[in-house]
C-alpha positions as CSV (number, residue, x, y, z in Angstrom):
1,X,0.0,0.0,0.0
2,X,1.3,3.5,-0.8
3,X,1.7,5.9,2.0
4,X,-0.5,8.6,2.8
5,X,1.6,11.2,3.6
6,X,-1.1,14.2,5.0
7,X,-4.5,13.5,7.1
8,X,-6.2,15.6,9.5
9,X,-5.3,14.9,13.0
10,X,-8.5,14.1,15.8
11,X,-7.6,17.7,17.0
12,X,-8.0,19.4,13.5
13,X,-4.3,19.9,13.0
14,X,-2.8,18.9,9.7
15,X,-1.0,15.5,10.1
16,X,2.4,15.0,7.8
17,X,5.2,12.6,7.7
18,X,8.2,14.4,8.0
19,X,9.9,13.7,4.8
20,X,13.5,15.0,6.1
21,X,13.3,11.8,8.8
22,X,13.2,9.2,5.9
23,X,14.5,7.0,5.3
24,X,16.3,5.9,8.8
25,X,12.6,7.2,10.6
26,X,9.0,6.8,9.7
27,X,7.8,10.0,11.8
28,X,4.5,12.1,11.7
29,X,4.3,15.6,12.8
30,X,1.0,17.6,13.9
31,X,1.1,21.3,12.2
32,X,-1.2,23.3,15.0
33,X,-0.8,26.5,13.2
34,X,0.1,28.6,9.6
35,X,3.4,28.8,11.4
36,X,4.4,25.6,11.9
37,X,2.6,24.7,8.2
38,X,4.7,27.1,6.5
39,X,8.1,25.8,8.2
40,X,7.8,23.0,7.5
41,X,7.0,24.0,3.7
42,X,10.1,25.9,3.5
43,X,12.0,22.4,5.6
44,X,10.9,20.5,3.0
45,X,9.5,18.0,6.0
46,X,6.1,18.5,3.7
47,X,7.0,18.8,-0.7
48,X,5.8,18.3,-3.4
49,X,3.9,20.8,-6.0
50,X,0.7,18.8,-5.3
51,X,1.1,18.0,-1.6
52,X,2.4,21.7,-0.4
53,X,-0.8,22.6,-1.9
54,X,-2.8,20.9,0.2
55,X,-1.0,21.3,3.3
56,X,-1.2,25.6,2.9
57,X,-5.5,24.9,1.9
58,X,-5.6,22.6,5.1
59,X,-3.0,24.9,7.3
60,X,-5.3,27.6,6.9
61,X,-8.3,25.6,8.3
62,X,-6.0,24.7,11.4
63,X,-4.4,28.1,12.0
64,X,-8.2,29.2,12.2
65,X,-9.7,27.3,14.3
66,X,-9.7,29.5,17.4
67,X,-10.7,32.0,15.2
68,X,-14.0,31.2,14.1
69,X,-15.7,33.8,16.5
70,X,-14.5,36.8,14.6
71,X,-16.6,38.8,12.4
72,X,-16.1,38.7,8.8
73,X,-14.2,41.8,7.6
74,X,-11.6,40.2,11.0
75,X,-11.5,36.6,9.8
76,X,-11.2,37.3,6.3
77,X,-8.3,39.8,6.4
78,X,-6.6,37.4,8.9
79,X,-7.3,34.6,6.3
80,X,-5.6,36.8,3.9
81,X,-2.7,37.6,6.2
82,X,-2.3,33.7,6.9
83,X,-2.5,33.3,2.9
84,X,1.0,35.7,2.5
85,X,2.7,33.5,4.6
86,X,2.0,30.8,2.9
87,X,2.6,31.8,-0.5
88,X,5.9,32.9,0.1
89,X,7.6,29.7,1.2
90,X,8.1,28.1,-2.2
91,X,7.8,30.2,-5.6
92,X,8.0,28.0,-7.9
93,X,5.0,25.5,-7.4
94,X,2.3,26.7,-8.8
95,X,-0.1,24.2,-6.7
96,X,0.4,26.3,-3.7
97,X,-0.7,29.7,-5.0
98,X,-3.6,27.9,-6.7
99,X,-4.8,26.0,-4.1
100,X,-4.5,29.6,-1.8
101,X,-6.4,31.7,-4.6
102,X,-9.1,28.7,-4.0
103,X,-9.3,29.4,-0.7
104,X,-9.5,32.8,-0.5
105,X,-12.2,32.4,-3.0
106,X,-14.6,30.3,-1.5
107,X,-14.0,32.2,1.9
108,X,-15.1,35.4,-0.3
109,X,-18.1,34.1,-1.5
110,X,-19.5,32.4,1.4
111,X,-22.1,34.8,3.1
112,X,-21.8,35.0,6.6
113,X,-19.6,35.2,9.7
114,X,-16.0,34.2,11.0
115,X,-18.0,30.4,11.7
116,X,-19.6,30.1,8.2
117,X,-16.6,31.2,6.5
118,X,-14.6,28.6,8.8
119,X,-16.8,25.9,7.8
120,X,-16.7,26.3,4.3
121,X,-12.5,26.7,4.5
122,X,-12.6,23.2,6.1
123,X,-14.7,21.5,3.1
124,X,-12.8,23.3,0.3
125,X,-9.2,21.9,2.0
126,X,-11.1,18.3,2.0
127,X,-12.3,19.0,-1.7
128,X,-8.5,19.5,-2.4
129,X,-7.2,16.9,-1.2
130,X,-9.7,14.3,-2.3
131,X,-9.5,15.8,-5.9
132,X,-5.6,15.7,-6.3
133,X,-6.2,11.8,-5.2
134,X,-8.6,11.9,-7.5
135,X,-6.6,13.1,-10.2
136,X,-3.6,11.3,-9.3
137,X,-5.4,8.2,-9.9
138,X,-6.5,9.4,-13.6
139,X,-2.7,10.1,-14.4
140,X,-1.7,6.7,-13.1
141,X,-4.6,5.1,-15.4
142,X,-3.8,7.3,-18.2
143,X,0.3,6.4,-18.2
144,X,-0.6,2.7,-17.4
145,X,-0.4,1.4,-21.4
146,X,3.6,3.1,-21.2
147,X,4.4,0.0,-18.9
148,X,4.0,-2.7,-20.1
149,X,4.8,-6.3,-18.5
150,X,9.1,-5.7,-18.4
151,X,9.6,-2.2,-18.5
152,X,12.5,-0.3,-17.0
153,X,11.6,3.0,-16.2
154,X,13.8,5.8,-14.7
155,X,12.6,8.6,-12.2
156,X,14.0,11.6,-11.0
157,X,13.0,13.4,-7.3
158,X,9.9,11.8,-5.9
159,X,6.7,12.1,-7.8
160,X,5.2,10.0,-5.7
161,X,2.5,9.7,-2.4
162,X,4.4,11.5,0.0
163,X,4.3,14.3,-2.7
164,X,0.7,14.1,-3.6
165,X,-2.4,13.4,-1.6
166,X,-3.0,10.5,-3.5
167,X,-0.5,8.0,-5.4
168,X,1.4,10.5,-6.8
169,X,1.9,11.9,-10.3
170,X,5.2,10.1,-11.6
171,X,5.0,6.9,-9.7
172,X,1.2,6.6,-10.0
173,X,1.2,4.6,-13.4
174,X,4.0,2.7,-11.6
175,X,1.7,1.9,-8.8
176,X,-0.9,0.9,-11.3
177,X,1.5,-1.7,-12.8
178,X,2.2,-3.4,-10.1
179,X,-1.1,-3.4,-9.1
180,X,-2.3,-5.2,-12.1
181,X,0.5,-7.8,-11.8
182,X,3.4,-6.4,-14.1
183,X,7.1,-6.6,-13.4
184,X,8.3,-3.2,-13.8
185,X,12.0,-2.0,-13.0
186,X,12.3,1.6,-11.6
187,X,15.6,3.4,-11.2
188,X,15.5,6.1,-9.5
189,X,17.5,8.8,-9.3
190,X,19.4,9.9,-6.0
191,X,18.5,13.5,-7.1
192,X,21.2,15.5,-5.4
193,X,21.4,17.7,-2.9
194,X,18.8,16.6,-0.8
195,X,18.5,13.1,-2.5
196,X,14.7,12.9,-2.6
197,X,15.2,10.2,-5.1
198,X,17.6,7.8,-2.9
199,X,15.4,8.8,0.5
200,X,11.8,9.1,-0.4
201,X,11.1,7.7,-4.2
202,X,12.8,4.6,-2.8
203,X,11.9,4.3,0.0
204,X,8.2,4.5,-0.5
205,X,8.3,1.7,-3.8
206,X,10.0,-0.6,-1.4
207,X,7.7,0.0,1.2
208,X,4.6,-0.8,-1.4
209,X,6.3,-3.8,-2.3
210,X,8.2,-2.5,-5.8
211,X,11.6,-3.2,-6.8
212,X,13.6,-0.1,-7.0
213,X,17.2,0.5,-7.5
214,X,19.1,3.4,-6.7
215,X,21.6,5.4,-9.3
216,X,24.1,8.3,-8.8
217,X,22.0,11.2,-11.1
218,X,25.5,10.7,-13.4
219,X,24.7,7.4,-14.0
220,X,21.6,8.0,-16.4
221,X,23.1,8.5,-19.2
222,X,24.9,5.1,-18.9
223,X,22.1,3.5,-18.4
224,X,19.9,5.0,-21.5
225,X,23.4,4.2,-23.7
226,X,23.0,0.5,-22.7
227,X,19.4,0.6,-23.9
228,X,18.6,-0.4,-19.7
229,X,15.7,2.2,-19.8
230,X,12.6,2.3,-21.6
231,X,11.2,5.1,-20.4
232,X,11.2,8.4,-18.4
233,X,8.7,9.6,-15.9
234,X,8.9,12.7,-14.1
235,X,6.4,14.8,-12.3
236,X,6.2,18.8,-12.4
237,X,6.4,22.1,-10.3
238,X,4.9,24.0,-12.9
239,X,4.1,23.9,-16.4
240,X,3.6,26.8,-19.2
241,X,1.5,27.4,-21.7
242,X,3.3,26.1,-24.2
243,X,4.4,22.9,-22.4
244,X,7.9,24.1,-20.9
245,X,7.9,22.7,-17.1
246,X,9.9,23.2,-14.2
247,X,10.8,20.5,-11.9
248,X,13.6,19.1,-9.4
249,X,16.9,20.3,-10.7
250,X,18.5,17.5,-13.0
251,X,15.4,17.1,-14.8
252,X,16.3,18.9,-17.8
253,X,20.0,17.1,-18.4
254,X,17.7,13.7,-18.2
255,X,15.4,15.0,-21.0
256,X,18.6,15.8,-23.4
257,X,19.8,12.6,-22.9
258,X,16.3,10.7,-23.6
259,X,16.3,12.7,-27.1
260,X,20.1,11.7,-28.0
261,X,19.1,7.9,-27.3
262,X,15.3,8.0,-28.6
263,X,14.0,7.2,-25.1
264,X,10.1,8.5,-24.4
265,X,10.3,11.2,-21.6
266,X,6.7,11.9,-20.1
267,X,6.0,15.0,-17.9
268,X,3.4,13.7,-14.9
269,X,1.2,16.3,-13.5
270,X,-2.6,17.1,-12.8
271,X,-4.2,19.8,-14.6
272,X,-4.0,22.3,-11.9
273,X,0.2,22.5,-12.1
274,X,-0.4,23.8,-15.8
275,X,-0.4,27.9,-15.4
276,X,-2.5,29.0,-18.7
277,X,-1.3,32.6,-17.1
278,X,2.1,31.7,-18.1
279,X,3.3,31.9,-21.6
280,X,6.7,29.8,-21.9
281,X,9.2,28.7,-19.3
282,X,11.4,31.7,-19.1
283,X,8.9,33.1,-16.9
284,X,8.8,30.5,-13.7
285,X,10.4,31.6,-11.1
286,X,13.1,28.9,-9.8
287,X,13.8,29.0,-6.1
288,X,17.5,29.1,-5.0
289,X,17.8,27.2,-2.0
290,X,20.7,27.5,0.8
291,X,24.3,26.7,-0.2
292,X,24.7,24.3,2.4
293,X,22.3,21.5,1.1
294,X,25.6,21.3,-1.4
295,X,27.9,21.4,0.4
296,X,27.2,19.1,3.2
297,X,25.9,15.4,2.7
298,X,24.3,13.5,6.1
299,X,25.3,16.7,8.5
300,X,29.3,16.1,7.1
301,X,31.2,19.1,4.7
302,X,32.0,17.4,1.5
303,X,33.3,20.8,0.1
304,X,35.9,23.4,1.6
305,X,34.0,26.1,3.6
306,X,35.4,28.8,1.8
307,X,33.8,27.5,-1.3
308,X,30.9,28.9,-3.0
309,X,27.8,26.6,-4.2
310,X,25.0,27.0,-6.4
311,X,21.6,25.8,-5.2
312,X,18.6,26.0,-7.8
313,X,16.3,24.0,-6.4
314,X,14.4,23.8,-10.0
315,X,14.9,23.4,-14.2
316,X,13.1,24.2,-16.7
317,X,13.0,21.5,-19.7
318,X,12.0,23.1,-22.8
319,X,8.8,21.3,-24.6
320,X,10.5,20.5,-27.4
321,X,12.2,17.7,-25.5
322,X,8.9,15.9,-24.0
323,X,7.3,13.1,-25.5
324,X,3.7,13.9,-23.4
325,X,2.1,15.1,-20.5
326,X,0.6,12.7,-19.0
327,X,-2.6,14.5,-16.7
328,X,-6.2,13.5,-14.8
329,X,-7.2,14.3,-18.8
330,X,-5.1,12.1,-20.4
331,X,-2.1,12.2,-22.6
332,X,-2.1,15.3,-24.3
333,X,0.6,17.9,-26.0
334,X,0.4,21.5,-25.7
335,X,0.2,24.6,-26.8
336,X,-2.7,24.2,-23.5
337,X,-5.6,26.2,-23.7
């Protein structure tokens, strides 16, 4: 069984597995408050376009729950106030900014008091959730016919449940497979610096029962020469109009190297990761993240301290290089519309 990596707690808190625990711990956290939600956004102890989504829409239900007294012009401006905080722990994931927009909305056009408004936060963070499993399900039914009985497959980052509130984007066709009885061979990725590949992607097949190896991120290319993969999966931060997508640094060297050697490479994401606001790639914003996450490995230097480091935490791989996007609507190509 896949994880579930968010719930609501009995107290109305929002429930995660801390992600930077795996995989050595299995441990879940209780968010009481936007505070603790954002943290552990910008900790990456929640990730995951999809997931951080969820987690601000159900944060903001939690951070409000002693609020729900308050008349509406108060609640609503501290809704909106909550929101900011949110929004400004991660840039480049769309999810996040959508799923806040969808909150704010429905707070907006409820009629009523701090209470009302409350209530109808607390359905629209369920609707969330339960949609994105929704759709991941789609997008592992709709990738299903690239696997067939044999493939080898290579991932990059985690794509997976603990970044979704369902079975994950990337890995859900994966999932799929081996729920219908096929072999399928995953390499993964160790997707450097924070090696969410290594800790969580394979971590979370072997727990479902799915053989998974491990490969240095250099190793890809190798592999594709010696006609080990078959395929390419990946999942998305954030997609463009025109199809260019951003996604976990590394991402765009492994699409150059699935066009030299004629391997399929499929972009994995629901429908709300695709910004029709957004014209081509040049325009997502790619979040640099501390130097350290380089230049340290397991709490130990493994560079000089007076070295620099560069820490994008995102690409961008251009459309040209993607085979298909595979969404909750199917396998489609853009320009989206």
């Amino acid at each position: 069984m896949p994880v579930q990596a968010i719930a609501w707690s009995p107290s109305g808190a929002v429930r995660i597995v801390d992600q930077r625990a795996l995989p050595e711990d299995f441990a879940t956290r209780d968010l009481e408050s936007v505070a603790a939600v954002a943290d552990a956004i910008r900790h990456l102890q929640v990730r995951g376009a999809p997931l951080i989504g969820i987690a601000a829409a159900m944060g903001l239900v939690a951070g409000l729950r002693d609020d729900r007294g308050l008349a509406r012009g108060a609640f609503l401006a501290k809704l909106e106030g909550h929101a900011a905080v949110l929004a400004a722990t991660r840039p480049t994931a769309v999810n996040l900014r959508w799923a806040l927009d969808r909150m704010l909305a429905a707070a907006r056009e409820t009629p009523g008091e701090g209470g009302a408004l409350w209530e109808r936060l607390q359905v629209e963070a369920t609707a969330i959730w339960e949609e994105d499993r929704a759709m991941c399900r789609k997008i592992g039914e709709h990738g299903l016919a690239l696997l067939p009985d044999g493939a080898k497959v290579l991932t990059h980052c985690n794509a997976g449940a603990l970044a979704t509130g369902g079975i994950g984007t990337a890995l859900a066709p994966i999932y799929l497979a081996h729920e219908a009885g096929r072999q399928v061979q995953v390499f993964a990725g160790e997707s450097r610096p924070v090696l969410q590949g290594a800790r969580l992607t394979a971590w979370e097949l072997t727990h479902a029962g799915i053989p998974c190896t491990v490969i240095a991120d250099a190793a890809a290319g190798a592999l594709m020469r010696a006609a080990q993969v078959d395929v390419v999966l990946v999942g998305a931060d954030h997609i463009a109009r025109n199809g260019d997508f951003a996604n976990k640094i590394g991402t765009y060297g492994l699409a150059v190297l699935a066009f030299h050697h004629s391997v399929p490479f499929y972009c994995c994401a629901p429908s709300s990761t695709i910004d029709l606001g957004l014209a081509d790639g040049d325009a997502i914003p790619i979040e640099q993240r501390p130097a350290e996450e380089v230049k340290t490995l397991a709490g130990r230097p493994v560079a000089p301290a007076e070295a620099g480091a560069l820490n994008p935490a995102f690409d961008v791989t251009p459309a040209r290089y993607v085979t298909g996007y595979v969404t909750d609507r199917g396998v489609v190509k853009p320009p989206f519309a």
